[in-house]
C-alpha positions in Angstrom: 162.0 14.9 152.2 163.5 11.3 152.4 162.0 10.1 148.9 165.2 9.6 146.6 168.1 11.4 148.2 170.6 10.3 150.7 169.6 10.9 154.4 172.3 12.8 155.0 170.7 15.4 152.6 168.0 15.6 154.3 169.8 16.2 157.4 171.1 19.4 155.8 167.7 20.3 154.9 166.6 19.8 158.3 169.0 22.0 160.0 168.7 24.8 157.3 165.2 24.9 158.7 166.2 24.3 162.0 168.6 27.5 161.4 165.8 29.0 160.0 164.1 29.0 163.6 161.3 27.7 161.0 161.2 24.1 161.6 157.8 24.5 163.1 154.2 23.5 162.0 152.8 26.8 162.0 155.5 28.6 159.9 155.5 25.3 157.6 151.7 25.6 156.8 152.2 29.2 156.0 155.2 29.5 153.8 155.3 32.0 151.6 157.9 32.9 149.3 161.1 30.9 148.5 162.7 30.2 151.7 160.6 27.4 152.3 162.5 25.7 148.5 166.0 26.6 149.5 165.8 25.2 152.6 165.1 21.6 151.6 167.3 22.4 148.4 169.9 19.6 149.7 167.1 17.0 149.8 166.4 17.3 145.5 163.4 17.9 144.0 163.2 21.3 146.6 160.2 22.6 144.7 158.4 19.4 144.4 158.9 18.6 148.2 158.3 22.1 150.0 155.3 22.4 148.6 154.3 18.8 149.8 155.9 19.7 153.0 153.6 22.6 153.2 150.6 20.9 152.3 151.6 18.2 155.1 151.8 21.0 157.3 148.0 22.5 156.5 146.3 18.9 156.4 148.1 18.0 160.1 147.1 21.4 161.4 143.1 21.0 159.3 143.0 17.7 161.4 143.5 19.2 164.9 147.5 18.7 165.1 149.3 16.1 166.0 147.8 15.4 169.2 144.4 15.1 167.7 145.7 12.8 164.9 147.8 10.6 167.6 144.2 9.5 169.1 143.0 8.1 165.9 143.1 4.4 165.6 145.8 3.1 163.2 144.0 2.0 160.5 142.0 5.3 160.7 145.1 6.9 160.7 146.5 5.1 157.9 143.5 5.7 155.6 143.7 9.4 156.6 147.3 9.5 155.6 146.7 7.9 152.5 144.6 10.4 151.8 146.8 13.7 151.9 148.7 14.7 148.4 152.1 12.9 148.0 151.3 10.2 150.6 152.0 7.0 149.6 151.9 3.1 152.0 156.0 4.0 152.4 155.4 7.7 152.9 152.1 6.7 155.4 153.7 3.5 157.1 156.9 5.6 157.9 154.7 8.4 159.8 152.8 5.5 161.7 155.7 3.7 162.6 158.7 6.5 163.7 156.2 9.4 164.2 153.4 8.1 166.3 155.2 4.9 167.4 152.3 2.9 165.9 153.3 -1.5 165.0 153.8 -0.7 161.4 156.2 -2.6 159.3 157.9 -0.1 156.2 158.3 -1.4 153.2 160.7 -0.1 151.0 162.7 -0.7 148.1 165.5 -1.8 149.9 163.2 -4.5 151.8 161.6 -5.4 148.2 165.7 -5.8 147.7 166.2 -8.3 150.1 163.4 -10.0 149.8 163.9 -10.7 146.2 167.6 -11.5 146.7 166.7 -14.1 149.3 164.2 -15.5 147.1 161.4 -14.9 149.6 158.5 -15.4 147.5 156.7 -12.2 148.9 156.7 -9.7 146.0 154.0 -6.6 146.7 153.7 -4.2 149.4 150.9 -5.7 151.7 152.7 -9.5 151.2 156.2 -8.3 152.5 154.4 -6.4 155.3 151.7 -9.1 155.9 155.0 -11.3 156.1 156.8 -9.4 158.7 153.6 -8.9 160.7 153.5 -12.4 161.0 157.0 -13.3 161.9 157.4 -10.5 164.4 155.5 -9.3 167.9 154.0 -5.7 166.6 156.0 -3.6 167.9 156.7 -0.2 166.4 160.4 -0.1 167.9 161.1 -3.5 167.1 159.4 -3.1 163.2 161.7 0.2 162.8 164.5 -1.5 164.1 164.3 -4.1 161.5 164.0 -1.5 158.9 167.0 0.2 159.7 169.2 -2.9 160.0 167.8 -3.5 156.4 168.7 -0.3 155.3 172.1 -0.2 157.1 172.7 -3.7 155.2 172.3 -1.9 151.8 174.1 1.0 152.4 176.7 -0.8 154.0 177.3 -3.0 150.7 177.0 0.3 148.3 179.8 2.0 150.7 182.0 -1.0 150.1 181.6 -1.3 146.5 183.4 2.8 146.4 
């Protein structure tokens, strides 16, 4: 739900379904109907992203759940992620890092943003990420630390350009 909208949209979508009493796997992975749309409504795109949501929801449960996915090995993981509809490196790097605490640097376009504007001359996915793998410990605390400071940086200078 995060891909192009403002998190605090997807905050609203979260607690719609948290109102809901839906934000669950099970009730995800079986969604039928439109509630499943209006709830993430606020985060854009609502059709687009419920029904990823809900196919999310059916791969994580046709893998075993979460806590059969969290005893895969990273890369395994990774390539596993890469594989389900609508993932993406972002989309699979994120889940890695925030959602199973694995030492995964997200690259975004806000990190392709400073990168550039420092003239860092790391221009794809895998050389900014190879690049922060090498000038950090892995650690997936101190990797999504980084991250948000980048993104805080960014949305700090958009706020004060309003």
């Amino acid at each position: 739900m995060t891909q192009n909208t403002a998190w605090k949209n997807v905050e609203k979508a979260i607690m719609n379904l948290t109102k809901l009493g839906r934000l669950e796997l099970n009730m995800i992975a079986s969604a039928r109907g439109k509630w499943l749309e209006e709830a993430v409504r606020p985060s854009g795109y609502f059709r687009q992203k419920a029904e990823r949501l809900k196919r999310t929801a059916i791969a994580i449960k046709k893998s075993g759940g979460i806590k059969e996915l969290s005893k895969i090995d990273t890369l395994e993981l990774r390539k596993l992620l890469l594989s389900w509809h609508g993932f993406g490196f972002e989309t699979a790097d994120s889940v890695l890092c925030y959602a199973f605490s694995r030492p995964i640097f997200v690259v975004d376009a806000y990190t392709k943003r400073l990168f550039d504007e420092r003239k860092l001359p790391f221009k794809n996915y895998d050389d900014i990420q190879n690049a922060v793998h090498s000038a950090l410990p892995a650690s997936a605390g101190l990797y999504g630390d980084f991250h948000a400071r980048i993104v805080k940086y960014f949305v700090s200078r958009r706020e004060a350009v309003k």
